[in-house]
N, C-alpha and C positions, 0 to 999 in steps of 0.2 A: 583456469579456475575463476578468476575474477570476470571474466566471461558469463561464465553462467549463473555466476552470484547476481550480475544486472541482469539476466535473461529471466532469471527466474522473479527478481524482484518487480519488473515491469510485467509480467504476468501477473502476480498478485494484486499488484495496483488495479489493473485491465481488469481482473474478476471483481475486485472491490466495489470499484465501477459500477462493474457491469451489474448486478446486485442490489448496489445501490439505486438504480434505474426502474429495477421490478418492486422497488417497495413506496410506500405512499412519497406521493410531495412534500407532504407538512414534514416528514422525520428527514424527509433524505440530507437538506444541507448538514444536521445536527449529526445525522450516521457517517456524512463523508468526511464531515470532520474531524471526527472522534478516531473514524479507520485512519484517516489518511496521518494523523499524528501518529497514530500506534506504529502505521510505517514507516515514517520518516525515522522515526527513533530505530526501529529494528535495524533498519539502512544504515544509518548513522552508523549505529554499532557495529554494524559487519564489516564497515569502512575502516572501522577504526582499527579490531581487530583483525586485518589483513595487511595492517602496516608492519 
């Protein structure tokens, strides 16, 4: 289970990325930002809740 909880999360990140990459320079650092906290949080929480 917790297997594929990080399998799936590093896939998210990987799309977010990748994503982030096909859209302008000027937004990208402000869009990677904004995703990549959205995730950490979600993470966070899954972590927490599999305690």
């Amino acid at each position: 289970m917790q297997k594929k909880e990080t399998y799936i999360i590093g896939i998210q990140i990987y799309m977010g990325v990748y994503i982030c990459h096909k859209k302008t320079k000027k937004n990208r650092k402000k869009i990677v930002k904004q995703w990549l906290s959205k995730s950490i949080v979600k993470s966070i929480n899954n972590i927490w809740l599999s305690f």
